[in-house]
C-alpha positions as CSV (number, residue, x, y, z in Angstrom):
1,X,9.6,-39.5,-242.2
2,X,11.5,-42.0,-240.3
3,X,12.9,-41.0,-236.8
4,X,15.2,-43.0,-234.3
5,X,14.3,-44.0,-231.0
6,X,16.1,-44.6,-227.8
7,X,13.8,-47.3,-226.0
8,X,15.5,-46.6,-223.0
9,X,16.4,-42.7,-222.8
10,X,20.3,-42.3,-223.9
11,X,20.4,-39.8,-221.0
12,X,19.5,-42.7,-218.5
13,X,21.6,-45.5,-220.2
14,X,24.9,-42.7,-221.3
15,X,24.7,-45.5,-224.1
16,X,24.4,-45.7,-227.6
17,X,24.0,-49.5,-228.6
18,X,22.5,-51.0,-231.8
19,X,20.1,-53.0,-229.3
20,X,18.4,-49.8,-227.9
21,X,17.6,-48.8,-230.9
22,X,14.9,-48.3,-233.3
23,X,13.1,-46.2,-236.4
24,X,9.6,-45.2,-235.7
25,X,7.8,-42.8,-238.0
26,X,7.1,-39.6,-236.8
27,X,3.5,-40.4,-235.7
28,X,5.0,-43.2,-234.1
29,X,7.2,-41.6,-232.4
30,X,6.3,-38.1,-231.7
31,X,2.5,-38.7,-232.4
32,X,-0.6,-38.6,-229.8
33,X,0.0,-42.1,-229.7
34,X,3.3,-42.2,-230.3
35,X,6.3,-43.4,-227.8
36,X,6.5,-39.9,-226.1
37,X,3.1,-38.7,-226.5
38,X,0.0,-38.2,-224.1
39,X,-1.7,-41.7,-225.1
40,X,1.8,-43.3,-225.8
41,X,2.6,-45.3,-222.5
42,X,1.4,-48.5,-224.0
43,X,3.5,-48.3,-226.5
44,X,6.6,-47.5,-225.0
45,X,6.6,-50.4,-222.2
46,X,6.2,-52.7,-225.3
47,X,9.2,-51.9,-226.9
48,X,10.8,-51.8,-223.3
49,X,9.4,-55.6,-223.3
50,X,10.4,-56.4,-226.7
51,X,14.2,-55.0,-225.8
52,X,14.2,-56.7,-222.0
53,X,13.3,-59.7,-224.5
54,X,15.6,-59.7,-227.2
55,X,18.3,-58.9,-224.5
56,X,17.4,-62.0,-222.6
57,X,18.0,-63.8,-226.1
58,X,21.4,-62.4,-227.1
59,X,22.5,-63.3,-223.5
60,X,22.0,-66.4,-222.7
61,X,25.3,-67.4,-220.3
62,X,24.8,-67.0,-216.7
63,X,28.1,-64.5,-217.0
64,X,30.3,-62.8,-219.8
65,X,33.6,-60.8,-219.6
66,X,33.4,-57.4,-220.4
67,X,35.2,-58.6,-224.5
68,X,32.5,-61.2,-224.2
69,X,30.2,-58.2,-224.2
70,X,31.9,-56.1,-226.2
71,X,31.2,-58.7,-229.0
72,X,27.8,-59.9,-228.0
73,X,26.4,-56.2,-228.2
74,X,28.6,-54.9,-230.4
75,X,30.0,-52.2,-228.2
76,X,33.9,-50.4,-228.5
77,X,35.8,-51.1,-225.5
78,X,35.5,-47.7,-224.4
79,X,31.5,-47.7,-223.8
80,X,32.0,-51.2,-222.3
81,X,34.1,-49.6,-220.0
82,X,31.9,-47.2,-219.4
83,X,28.4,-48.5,-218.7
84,X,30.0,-51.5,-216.7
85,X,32.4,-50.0,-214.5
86,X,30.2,-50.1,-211.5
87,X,28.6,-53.2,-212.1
88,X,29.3,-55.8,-209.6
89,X,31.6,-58.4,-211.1
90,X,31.6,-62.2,-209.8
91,X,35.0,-64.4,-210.3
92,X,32.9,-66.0,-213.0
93,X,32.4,-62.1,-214.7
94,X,29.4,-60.5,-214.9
95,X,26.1,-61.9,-214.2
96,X,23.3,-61.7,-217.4
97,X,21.3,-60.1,-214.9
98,X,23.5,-57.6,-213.8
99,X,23.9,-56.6,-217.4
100,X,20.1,-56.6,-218.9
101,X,19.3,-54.7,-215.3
102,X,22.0,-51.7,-216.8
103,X,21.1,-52.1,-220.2
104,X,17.3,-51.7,-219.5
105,X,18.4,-48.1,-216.8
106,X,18.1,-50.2,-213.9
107,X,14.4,-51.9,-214.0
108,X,12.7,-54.6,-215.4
109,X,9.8,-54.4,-217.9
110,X,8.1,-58.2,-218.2
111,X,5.9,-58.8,-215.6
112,X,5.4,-54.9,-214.5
């Protein structure tokens, strides 16, 4: 059975983007091995990696405007809104890092 997985917790991120998410089977995801089980540590900071990655990809100005984002991660304007309203904003917009730091609940992953 296939399952879908928050990488980052939808309870930390009070987002629900295409980008943050993915189908794992049941072992995968549930499993002893699996994302949130006991051995499963491993495999979760890899698909934190692989999202810090691919967000690092899709974002690839220095800054965007919150309809620059709204595009770019395919977000309604309403959870733009939301997720962003406290993120400092330059005259330029907001910085790429300001963003993948939100979109990842405030850490890094590469490099941990």
């Amino acid at each position: 059975m296939i399952e879908r997985h928050h990488i980052i917790k939808k309870s930390q991120l009070k987002l629900e983007h295409p980008l943050n998410i993915i189908h794992l089977t049941s072992e995968e995801h549930r499993g002893e091995n699996g994302v949130h089980g006991k051995n499963g540590a491993a495999l979760d900071l890899k698909y934190k990696q692989a999202l810090e990655s691919n967000l690092r990809e899709v974002l690839s100005k220095s800054h965007y405007t919150i309809e620059e984002l709204i595009k770019k991660l395919l977000l309604n304007k309403e959870q733009a809104h939301k997720v962003f309203k406290k993120v400092p904003r330059e005259p330029e917009g907001i910085s790429r890092e300001e963003v993948i730091f939100k979109l990842l609940g405030g850490r890094y992953y590469i490099d941990c």
